[in-house]
Structure formats: structure tokens, C-alpha cells
C-alpha positions, 0 to 999 in steps of 0.5 A: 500500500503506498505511502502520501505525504499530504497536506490539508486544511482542517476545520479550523482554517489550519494546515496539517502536513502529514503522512498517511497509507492509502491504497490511492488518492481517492482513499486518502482523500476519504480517509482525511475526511474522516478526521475533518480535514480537506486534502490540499495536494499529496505525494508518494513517499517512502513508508519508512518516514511514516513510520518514524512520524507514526511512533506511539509511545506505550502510554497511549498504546495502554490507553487505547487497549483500556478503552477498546476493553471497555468498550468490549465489555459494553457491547459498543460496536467496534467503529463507534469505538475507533472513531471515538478514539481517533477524535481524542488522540492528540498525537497525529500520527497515533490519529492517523493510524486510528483513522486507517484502522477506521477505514479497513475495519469499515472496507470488511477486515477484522482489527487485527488484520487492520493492525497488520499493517502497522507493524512499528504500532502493534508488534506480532504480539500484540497482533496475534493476541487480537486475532485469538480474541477475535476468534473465541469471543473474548476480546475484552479478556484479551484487551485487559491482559494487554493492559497489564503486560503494558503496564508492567512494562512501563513501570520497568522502564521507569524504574530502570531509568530511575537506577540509571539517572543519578548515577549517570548524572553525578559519575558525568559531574565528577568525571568532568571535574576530575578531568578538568582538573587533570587537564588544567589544575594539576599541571600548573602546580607540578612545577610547584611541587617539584620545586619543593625539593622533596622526595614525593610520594607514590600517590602523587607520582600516579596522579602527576603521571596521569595528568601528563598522559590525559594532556598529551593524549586528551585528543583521542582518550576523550572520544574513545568509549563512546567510539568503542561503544558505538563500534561494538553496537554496530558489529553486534547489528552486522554479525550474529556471532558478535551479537551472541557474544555481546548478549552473553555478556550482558547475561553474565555480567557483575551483579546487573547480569542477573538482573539483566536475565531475569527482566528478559525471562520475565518479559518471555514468561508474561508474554509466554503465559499471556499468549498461551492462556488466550488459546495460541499453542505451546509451540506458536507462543514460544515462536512468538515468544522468541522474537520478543526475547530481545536477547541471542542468547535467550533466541537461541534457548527458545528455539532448542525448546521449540525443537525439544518438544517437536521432538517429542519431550515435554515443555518442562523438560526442555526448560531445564535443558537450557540452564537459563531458568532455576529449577522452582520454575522448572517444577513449577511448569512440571506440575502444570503439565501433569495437571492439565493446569499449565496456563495457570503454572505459567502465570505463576511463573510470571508472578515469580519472575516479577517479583525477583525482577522488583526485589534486585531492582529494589536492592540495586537501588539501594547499593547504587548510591552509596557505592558512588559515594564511596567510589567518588569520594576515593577518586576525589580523595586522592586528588586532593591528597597527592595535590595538598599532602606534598605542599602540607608537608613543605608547609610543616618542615617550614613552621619546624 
């Protein structure tokens, strides 16, 4: 379908530039007519602009799914719904993707074939759980748990950004003053220390030695880690290899590794659990589960259970295989399979995952700010010392 870049007048007197797909000029011009708007003139485009112009941010994705839930469970029907939304929504390209759902939903199809083909707005997830919903009448149901996977969502996001803002704020002050002072402070007052005609001290000698470094080499010291951080981020998108190891490494790094893997194992057990119970089949939610992982490593695990249980073994067993996840959840998982109940075991997995997720966010954030205390407060010290311990020392020998 391709891609208009248009421009149109609203009822306002306004002009509105915009990107929309319509499957042809007359389409588009019906389309804008549905938001109150009259096209001016319009153009092909490429789909990947729109693409960038349409970004929804989760927030409203949860508030479109808490709407149509209750719109669901009211019995409203579906375009009602979608035009009611589409006049409310301040973001113009979330309006203009409600407004194309309008239309295909109003041309036959159903609205999870209509979120097809917007897939930067509903991922394969959210698409395949719509579709389940369509099909066994329980829209609603499925809208709600939509919710909930996105919210806990939104909450993790917050709560890693929390963890990562003072840190990354006050390590940027520190560094920059530390290196100012490397750069500036210290080598005017080498000379000055030298010309005590004293033995000086090995801390001082470190800090007088890393000042002449970081002033001869500034030009490319400074630039280096995000250089090297960029060039690791491009070779991990070039190379599979290189991505798997990178994955591993996150995994299996101090202290934040762990945490790392259980925030990716308790995406896939919400998910995983979220897509079973709405009625998709073992090996379908792990299919879909694995595009969601994030993760190579975590892919990878996946697929050898996709493959185990193909091969005849149970879903349980094929967990334990990996090694990725502890063995409370592998017994977990054991007995829903032996009681007919695993939707029921693996939202218990979920709620394990969760809470461990919560508890070492909790606890990270606890130690984060005392460890930069004490780090900082080292690095500081030891200016400080090399710099004013010499010259006290003068000062002392002078007064005796």
C-alpha cells in the first residue's frame, strides 16, 4: 500500500502536513475526511518516514487497549469505538493510524488484520493476541491482559531509568571535574611541587603521571568509549556471532547480569503465559515468544525448546535443558503439565519472575548510591591528597 505525504486544511482554517497509507488518492482523500480535514495536494513517499512520524509511545498504546476493553465489555460496536478514539488522540500520527484502522475495519477486515499493517504500532504480539480474541469471543479478556503486560512494562522502564539517572548524572559531574582538573589544575602546580625539593610520594607520582598522559593524549582518550561503544553496537547489528557474544555478556555480567536475565525471562514468561492462556499453542507462543526475547542468547534457548518438544519431550523438560531458568520454575511448569493446569503454572511463573525482577531492582537501588559515594569520594580523595599532602608537608618542615 503506498505511502502520501499530504497536506490539508482542517476545520479550523489550519494546515496539517502529514503522512498517511492509502491504497490511492481517492482513499486518502476519504480517509482525511474522516478526521475533518480537506486534502490540499499529496505525494508518494517512502513508508519508512511514516513510520518514524507514526511512533506511539506505550502510554497511549495502554490507553487505547483500556478503552477498546471497555468498550468490549459494553457491547459498543467496534467503529463507534475507533472513531471515538481517533477524535481524542492528540498525537497525529497515533490519529492517523486510528483513522486507517477506521477505514479497513469499515472496507470488511477484522482489527487485527487492520493492525497488520502497522507493524512499528502493534508488534506480532500484540497482533496475534487480537486475532485469538477475535476468534473465541473474548476480546475484552484479551484487551485487559494487554493492559497489564503494558503496564508492567512501563513501570520497568521507569524504574530502570530511575537506577540509571543519578548515577549517570553525578559519575558525568565528577568525571568532568576530575578531568578538568587533570587537564588544567594539576599541571600548573607540578612545577610547584617539584620545586619543593622533596622526595614525593607514590600517590602523587600516579596522579602527576596521569595528568601528563590525559594532556598529551586528551585528543583521542576523550572520544574513545563512546567510539568503542558505538563500534561494538554496530558489529553486534552486522554479525550474529558478535551479537551472541555481546548478549552473553550482558547475561553474565557483575551483579546487573542477573538482573539483566531475569527482566528478559520475565518479559518471555508474561508474554509466554499471556499468549498461551488466550488459546495460541505451546509451540506458536514460544515462536512468538522468541522474537520478543530481545536477547541471542535467550533466541537461541527458545528455539532448542521449540525443537525439544517437536521432538517429542515435554515443555518442562526442555526448560531445564537450557540452564537459563532455576529449577522452582522448572517444577513449577512440571506440575502444570501433569495437571492439565499449565496456563495457570505459567502465570505463576510470571508472578515469580516479577517479583525477583522488583526485589534486585529494589536492592540495586539501594547499593547504587552509596557505592558512588564511596567510589567518588576515593577518586576525589586522592586528588586532593597527592595535590595538598606534598605542599602540607613543605608547609610543616617550614613552621619546624
Amino acid at each position: 500500500m503506498p505511502n502520501f505525504a499530504y497536506r490539508a486544511i482542517d476545520t479550523n482554517g489550519s494546515i496539517v502536513d502529514g503522512y498517511l497509507d492509502a491504497p490511492n488518492e481517492s482513499a486518502l482523500e476519504a480517509r482525511l475526511k474522516q478526521s475533518d480535514s480537506e486534502l490540499l495536494r499529496c505525494k508518494v513517499k517512502s513508508s519508512r518516514r511514516f513510520s518514524r512520524r507514526s511512533k506511539v509511545s506505550r502510554r497511549e498504546l495502554i490507553g487505547f487497549c483500556f478503552h477498546m476493553e471497555q468498550v468490549s465489555r459494553a457491547g459498543l460496536p467496534m467503529l463507534e469505538a475507533l472513531t471515538d478514539l481517533r477524535d481524542s488522540i492528540s498525537n497525529p500520527g497515533f490519529r492517523e493510524v486510528l483513522a486507517s484502522l477506521l477505514a479497513a475495519v469499515e472496507g470488511g477486515k477484522k482489527l487485527s488484520q487492520a493492525m497488520e499493517d502497522h507493524p512499528d504500532t502493534f508488534d506480532e504480539v500484540f497482533v496475534n493476541l487480537i486475532a485469538v480474541g477475535e476468534e473465541t469471543g473474548e476480546l475484552a479478556e484479551v484487551m485487559k491482559k494487554l493492559t497489564e503486560a503494558l503496564k508492567w512494562q512501563d513501570e520497568l522502564v521507569a524504574q530502570a531509568k530511575s537506577i540509571i539517572i543519578y548515577p549517570a548524572f553525578v559519575g558525568t559531574v565528577v568525571l568532568s571535574v576530575l578531568f578538568f582538573m587533570m587537564i588544567y589544575v594539576v599541571p600548573q602546580m607540578v612545577d610547584f611541587i617539584r620545586e619543593m625539593g622533596q622526595d614525593l610520594p607514590l600517590h602523587t607520582r600516579a596522579l602527576i603521571g596521569l595528568s601528563n598522559f590525559l594532556v598529551g593524549n586528551w585528543w583521542w582518550v576523550v572520544p574513545m568509549p563512546p567510539a568503542v561503544f558505538f563500534s561494538i553496537s554496530y558489529l553486534a547489528r552486522q554479525s550474529v556471532a558478535m551479537r551472541f557474544r555481546v548478549d552473553n555478556w550482558k547475561l553474565k555480567f557483575w551483579y546487573t547480569g542477573p538482573i539483566v536475565s531475569k527482566i528478559i525471562l520475565s518479559r518471555f514468561a508474561s508474554y509466554f503465559a499471556l499468549l498461551y492462556s488466550a488459546g495460541l499453542d505451546v509451540l506458536a507462543a514460544l515462536k512468538i515468544s522468541e522474537d520478543i526475547a530481545g536477547n541471542a542468547v535467550v533466541k537461541d534457548a527458545l528455539e532448542k525448546i521449540s525443537v525439544s518438544i517437536k521432538a517429542g519431550k515435554s515443555l518442562s523438560a526442555g526448560i531445564e535443558a537450557t540452564g537459563l531458568f532455576p529449577p522452582l520454575v522448572v517444577r513449577m511448569v512440571s506440575m502444570g503439565e501433569s495437571t492439565g493446569r499449565l496456563d495457570a503454572a505459567l502465570s505463576n511463573v510470571s508472578y515469580f519472575y516479577d517479583r525477583e525482577v522488583n526485589e534486585s531492582i529494589d536492592r540495586l537501588k539501594a547499593m547504587i548510591e552509596p557505592a558512588m559515594t564511596v567510589v567518588l569520594g576515593s577518586i576525589m580523595a586522592w586528588v586532593m591528597l597527592s595535590v595538598l599532602g606534598p605542599i602540607y608537608e613543605t608547609i610543616s618542615r617550614i613552621g619546624v
